[in-house]
C-alpha positions, 0 to 999 in steps of 0.5 A, spaced: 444 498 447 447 495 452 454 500 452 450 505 452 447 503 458 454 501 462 456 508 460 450 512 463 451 508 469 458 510 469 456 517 469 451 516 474 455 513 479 460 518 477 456 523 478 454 520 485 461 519 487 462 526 486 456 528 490 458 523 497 466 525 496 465 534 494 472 531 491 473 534 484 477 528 479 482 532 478 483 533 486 481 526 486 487 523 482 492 528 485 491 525 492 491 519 490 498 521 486 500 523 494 499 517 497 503 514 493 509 517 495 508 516 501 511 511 506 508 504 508 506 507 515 502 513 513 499 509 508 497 504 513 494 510 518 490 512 511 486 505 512 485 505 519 481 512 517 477 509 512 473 504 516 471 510 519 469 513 513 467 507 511 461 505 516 459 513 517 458 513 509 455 506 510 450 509 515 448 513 510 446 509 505 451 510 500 451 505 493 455 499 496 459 500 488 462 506 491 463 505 498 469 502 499 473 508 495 469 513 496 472 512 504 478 510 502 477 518 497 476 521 504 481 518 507 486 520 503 483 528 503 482 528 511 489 527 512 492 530 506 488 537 508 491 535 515 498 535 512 496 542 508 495 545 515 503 543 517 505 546 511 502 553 512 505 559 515 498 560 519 499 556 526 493 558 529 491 551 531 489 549 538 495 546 542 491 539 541 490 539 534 498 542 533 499 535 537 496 531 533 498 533 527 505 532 529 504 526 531 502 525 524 507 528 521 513 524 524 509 518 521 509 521 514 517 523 515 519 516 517 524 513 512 524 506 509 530 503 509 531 502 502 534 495 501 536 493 495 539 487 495 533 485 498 529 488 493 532 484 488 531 476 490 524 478 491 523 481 483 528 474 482 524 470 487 521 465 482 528 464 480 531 463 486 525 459 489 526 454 483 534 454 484 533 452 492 528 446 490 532 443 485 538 442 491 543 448 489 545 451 494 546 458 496 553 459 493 551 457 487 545 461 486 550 467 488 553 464 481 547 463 477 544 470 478 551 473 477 552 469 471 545 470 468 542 476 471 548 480 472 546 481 480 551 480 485 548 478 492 552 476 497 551 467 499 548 470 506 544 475 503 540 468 499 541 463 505 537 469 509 532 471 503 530 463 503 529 461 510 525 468 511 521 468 504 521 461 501 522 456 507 517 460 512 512 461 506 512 453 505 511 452 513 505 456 512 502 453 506 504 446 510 500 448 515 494 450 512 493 444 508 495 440 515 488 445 518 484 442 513 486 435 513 
């Protein structure tokens, strides 16, 4: 009795969610494919639309259960039409609008760095963490993660990996019990 009311309240909001968004699942699922491959800083401007989607939606008295992802959904879907724009051949767009989506398109193409070294401390960073607190020093942790994950790491790499993520963040833990002391 109760799955069956979960269910017909999933197909409810479901239902609504459609309703608010005009957005199809498949549609749905492949803008969300989209703004996954996309860079950090155009994934941030994603959210900074959403909060004006959020509070207009709001106003409207939406389902507090939906909101917050239906305005994230149209977020997603003003800025993916915005760059479906660019890709047409059909520039008969207004000078300012061109402006704006140009700006946008330089966001979107902006590269990250990749940096790989970096990326391999932070999937060890429990390992090395625990290694720096027991003494080792950053030579010897190069040695441990050569020896036993097969990962070569320069000693400086490690040295700036640990008073970057592991010092600072024991800082600011520290500071923080301090606050409410």
């Amino acid at each position: 009795m109760y799955q069956m009311k979960d269910l017909k309240m999933d197909e409810i909001r479901a239902a609504s969610f459609e309703l608010i968004t005009k957005i199809s699942i498949e549609r749905r699922k492949q803008i969300i494919r989209w703004f996954a491959c996309q860079n950090l800083d155009f994934q941030c401007l994603v959210f900074e639309k959403q909060s004006n989607h959020y509070f207009k939606l709001k106003n409207e008295g939406i389902d507090k259960k939906i909101l917050s992802f239906s305005s994230f959904i149209l977020a997603l879907q003003e800025l993916y039409q915005q760059e479906q724009i660019l890709k047409s051949k059909n520039k008969s767009q207004s000078l300012d609008k061109l402006g704006n989506l140009s700006k946008l398109e330089k966001i979107r193409l902006r590269k990250e760095k990749l940096q790989p070294k970096l990326q391999t401390l932070l999937n060890l960073h429990s390992v090395v963490e625990s290694l720096y607190v027991e003494g080792f020093s950053s030579r010897k942790i190069q040695h441990f993660l050569l020896i036993r994950h097969k990962k070569s790491i320069s000693h400086t790499s490690i040295s700036k990996y640990i008073n970057t993520y592991i010092l600072n963040s024991n800082n600011q833990i520290g500071e923080k019990n301090d606050r409410y002391r």
